[in-house]
DOLUM-726096 format. One record per residue: residue in one letter; residue number from 1; x, y, z of N, C-alpha, C in turn. Coordinates in nm, 4 decimals, padded with zeros to 6 digits. Layout:
REM residues N
<rec residuo="a" num="NUM" n_X="X" n_Y="Y" n_Z="Z" ca_X="X" ca_Y="Y" ca_Z="Z" c_X="X" c_Y="Y" c_Z="Z"/>
...
REM end
This chain:
REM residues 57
<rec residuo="x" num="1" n_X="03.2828" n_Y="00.6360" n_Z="-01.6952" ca_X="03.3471" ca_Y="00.7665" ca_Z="-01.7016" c_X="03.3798" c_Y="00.8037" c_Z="-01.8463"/>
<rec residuo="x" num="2" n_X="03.4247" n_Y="00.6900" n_Z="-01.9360" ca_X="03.4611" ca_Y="00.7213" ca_Z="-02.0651" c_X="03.3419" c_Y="00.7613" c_Z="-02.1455"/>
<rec residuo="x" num="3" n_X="03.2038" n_Y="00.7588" n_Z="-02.1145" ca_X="03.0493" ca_Y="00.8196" ca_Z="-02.1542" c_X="03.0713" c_Y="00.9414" c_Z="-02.1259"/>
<rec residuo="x" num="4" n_X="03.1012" n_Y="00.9849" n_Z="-01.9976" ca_X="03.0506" ca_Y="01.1010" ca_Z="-01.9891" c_X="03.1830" c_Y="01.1909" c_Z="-02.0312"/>
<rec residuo="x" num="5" n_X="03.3020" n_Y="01.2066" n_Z="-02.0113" ca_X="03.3945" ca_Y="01.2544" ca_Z="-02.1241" c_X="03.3923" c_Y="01.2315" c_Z="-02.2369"/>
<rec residuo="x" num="6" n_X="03.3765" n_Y="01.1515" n_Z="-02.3064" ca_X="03.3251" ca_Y="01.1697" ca_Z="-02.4411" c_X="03.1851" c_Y="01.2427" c_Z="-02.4977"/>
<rec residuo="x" num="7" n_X="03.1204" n_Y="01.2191" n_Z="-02.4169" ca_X="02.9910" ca_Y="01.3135" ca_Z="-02.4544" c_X="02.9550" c_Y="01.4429" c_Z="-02.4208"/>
<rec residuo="x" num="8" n_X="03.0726" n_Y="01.4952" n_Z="-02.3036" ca_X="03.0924" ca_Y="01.6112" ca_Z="-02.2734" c_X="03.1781" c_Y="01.7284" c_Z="-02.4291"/>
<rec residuo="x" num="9" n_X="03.2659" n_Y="01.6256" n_Z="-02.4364" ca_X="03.3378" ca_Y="01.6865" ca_Z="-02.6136" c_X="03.2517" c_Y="01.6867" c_Z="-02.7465"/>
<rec residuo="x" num="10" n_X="03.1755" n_Y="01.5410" n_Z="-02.7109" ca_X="03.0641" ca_Y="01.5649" ca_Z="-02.8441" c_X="02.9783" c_Y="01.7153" c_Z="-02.7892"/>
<rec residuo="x" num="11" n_X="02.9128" n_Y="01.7231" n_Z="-02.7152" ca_X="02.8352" ca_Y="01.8558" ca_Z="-02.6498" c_X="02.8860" c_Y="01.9678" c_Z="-02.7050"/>
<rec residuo="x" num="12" n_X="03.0403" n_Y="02.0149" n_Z="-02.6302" ca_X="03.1309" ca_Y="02.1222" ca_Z="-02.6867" c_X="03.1303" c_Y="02.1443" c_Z="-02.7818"/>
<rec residuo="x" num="13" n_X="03.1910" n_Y="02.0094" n_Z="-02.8864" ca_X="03.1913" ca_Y="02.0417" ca_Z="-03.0160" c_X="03.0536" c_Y="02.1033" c_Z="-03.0967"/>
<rec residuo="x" num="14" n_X="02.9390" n_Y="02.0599" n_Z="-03.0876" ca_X="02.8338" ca_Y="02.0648" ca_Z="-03.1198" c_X="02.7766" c_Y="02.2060" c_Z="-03.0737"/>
<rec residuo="x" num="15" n_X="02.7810" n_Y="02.2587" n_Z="-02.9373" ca_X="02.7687" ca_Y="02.4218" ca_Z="-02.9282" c_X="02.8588" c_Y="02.4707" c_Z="-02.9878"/>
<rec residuo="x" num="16" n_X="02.9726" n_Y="02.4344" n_Z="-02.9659" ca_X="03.0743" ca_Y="02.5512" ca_Z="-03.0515" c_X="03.0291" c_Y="02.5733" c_Z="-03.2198"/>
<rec residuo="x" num="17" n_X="02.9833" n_Y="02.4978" n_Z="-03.2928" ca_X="02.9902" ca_Y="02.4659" ca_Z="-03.4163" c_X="02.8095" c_Y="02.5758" c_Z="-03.4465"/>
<rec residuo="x" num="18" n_X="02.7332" n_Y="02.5276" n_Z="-03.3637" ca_X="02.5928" ca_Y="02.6128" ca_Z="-03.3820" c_X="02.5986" c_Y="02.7289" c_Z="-03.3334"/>
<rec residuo="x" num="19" n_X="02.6831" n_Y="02.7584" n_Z="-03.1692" ca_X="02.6993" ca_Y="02.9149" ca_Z="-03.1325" c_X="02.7604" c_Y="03.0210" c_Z="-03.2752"/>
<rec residuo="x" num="20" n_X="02.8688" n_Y="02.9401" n_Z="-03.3714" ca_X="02.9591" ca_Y="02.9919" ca_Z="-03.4752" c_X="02.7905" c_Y="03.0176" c_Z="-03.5569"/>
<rec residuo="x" num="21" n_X="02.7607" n_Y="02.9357" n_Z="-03.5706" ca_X="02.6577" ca_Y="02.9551" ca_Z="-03.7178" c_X="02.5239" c_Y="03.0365" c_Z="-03.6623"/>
<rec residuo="x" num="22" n_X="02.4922" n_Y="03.0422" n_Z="-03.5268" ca_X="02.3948" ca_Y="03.1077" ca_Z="-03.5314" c_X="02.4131" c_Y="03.2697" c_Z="-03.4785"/>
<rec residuo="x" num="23" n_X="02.5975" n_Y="03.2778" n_Z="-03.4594" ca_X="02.5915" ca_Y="03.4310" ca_Z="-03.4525" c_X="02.6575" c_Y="03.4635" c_Z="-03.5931"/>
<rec residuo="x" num="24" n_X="02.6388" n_Y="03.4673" n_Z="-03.7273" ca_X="02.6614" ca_Y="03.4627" ca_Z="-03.8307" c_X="02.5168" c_Y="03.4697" c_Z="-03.8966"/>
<rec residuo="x" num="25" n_X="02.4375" n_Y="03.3839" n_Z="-03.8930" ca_X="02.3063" ca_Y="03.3832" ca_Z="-03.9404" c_X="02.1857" c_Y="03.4127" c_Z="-03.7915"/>
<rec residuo="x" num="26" n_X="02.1591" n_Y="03.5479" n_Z="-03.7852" ca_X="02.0588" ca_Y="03.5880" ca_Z="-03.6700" c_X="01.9348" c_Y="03.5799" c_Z="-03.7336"/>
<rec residuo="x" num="27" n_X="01.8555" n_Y="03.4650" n_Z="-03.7241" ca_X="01.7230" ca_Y="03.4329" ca_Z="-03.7750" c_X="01.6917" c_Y="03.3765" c_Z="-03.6438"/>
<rec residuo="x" num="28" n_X="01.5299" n_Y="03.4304" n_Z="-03.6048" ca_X="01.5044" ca_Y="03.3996" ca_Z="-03.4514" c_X="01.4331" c_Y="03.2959" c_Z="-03.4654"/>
<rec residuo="x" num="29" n_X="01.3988" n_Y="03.2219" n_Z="-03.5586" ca_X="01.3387" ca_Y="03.0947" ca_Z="-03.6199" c_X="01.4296" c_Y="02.9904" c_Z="-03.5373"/>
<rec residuo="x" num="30" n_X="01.5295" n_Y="02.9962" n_Z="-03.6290" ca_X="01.6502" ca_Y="02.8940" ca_Z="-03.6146" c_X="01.7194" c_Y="02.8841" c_Z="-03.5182"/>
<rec residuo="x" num="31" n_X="01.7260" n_Y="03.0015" n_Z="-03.4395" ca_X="01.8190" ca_Y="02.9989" ca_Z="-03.3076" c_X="01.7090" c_Y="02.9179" c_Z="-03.2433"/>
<rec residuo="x" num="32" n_X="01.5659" n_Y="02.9718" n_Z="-03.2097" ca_X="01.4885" ca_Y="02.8978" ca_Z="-03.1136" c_X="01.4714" c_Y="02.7680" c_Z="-03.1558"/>
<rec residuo="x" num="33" n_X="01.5009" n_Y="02.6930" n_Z="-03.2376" ca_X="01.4946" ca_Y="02.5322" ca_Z="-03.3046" c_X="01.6390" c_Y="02.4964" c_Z="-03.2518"/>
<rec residuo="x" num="34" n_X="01.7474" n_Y="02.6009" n_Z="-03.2226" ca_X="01.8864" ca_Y="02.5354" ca_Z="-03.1989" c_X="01.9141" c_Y="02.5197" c_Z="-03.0558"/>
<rec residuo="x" num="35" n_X="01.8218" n_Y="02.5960" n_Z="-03.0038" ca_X="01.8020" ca_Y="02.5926" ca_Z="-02.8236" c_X="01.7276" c_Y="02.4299" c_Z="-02.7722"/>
<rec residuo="x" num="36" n_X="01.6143" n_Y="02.4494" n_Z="-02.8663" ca_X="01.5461" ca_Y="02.3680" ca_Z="-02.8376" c_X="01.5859" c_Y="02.2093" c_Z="-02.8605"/>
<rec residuo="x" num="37" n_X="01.6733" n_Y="02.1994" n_Z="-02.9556" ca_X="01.7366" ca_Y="02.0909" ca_Z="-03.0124" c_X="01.8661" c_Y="02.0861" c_Z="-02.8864"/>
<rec residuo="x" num="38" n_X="01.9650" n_Y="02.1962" n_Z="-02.8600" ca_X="02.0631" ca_Y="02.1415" ca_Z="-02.7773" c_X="01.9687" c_Y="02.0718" c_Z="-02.6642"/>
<rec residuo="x" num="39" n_X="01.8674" n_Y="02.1937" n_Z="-02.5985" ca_X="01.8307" ca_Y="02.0825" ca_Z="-02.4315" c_X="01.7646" c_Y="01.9952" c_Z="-02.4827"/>
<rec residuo="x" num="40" n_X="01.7318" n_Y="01.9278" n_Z="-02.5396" ca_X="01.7089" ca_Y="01.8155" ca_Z="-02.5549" c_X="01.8219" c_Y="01.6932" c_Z="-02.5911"/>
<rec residuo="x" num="41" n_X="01.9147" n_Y="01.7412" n_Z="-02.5954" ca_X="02.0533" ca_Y="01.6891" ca_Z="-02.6763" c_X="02.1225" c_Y="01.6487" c_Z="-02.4889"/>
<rec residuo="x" num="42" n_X="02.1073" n_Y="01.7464" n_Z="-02.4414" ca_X="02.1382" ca_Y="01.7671" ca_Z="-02.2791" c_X="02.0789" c_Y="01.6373" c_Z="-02.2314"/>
<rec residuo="x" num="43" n_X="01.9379" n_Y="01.7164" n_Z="-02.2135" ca_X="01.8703" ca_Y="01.6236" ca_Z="-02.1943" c_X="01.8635" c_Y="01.4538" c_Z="-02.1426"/>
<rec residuo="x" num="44" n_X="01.9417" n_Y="01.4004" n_Z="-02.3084" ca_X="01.8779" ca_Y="01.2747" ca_Z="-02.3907" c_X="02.0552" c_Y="01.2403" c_Z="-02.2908"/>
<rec residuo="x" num="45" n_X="02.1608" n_Y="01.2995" n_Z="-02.3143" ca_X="02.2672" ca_Y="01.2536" ca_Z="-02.2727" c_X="02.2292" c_Y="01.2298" c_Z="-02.0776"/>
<rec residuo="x" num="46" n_X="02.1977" n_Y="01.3164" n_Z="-02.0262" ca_X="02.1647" ca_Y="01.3190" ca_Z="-01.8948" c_X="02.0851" c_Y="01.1082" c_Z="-01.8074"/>
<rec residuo="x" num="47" n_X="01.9825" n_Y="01.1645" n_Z="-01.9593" ca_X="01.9213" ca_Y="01.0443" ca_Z="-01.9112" c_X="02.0191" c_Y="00.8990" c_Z="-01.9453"/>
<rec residuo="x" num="48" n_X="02.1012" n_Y="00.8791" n_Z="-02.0054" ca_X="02.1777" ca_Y="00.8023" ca_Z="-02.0656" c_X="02.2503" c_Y="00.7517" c_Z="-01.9722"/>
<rec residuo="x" num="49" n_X="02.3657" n_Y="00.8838" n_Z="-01.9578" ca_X="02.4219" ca_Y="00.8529" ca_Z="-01.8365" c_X="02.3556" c_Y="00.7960" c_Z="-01.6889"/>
<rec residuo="x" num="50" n_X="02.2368" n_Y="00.7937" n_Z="-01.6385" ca_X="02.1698" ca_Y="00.7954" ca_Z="-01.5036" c_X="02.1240" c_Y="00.6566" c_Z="-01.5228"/>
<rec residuo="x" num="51" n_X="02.0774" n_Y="00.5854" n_Z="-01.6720" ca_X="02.0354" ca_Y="00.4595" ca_Z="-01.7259" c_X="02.1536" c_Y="00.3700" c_Z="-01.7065"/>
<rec residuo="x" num="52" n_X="02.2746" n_Y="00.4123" n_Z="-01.7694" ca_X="02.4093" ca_Y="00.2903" ca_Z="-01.8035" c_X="02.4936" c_Y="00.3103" c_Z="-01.6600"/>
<rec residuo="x" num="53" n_X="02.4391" n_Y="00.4097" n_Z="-01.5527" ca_X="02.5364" ca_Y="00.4021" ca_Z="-01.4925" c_X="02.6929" c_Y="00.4704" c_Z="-01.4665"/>
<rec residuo="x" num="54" n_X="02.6468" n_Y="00.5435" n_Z="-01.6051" ca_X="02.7954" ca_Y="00.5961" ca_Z="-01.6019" c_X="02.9355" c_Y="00.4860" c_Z="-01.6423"/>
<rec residuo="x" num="55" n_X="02.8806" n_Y="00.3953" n_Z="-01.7101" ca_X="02.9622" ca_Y="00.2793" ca_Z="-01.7161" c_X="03.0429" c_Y="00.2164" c_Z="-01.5885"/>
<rec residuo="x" num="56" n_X="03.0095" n_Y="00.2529" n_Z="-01.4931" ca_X="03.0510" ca_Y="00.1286" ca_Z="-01.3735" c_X="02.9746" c_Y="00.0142" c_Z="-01.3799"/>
<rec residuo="x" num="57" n_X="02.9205" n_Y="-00.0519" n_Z="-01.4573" ca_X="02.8154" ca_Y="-00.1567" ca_Z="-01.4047" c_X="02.9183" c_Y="-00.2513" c_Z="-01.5472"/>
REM end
């Protein structure tokens, strides 16, 4: 459980911080590299969690 609350805040923090910078800098380059980078960020955590279990094991 302590994985997936913690990586739920790393997540937050990490959109909050790129949603700030990419409505400040509107380059359609960079937003589509920042989409593409969060789901994969999703992603990579998703599979993590489903691998360790979620730390019960």
């Amino acid at each position: 459980m302590t994985n997936f609350i913690t990586g739920l805040i790393g997540i937050a923090g990490v959109c909050t911080f790129l949603g700030i910078m990419l409505w400040w800098i509107k380059a359609v380059p960079l937003i589509i590299i920042c989409v593409l980078v969060m789901a994969l960020l999703i992603y990579d955590f998703y599979q993590s969690l489903r691998a360790n279990g979620n730390g019960a094991g």
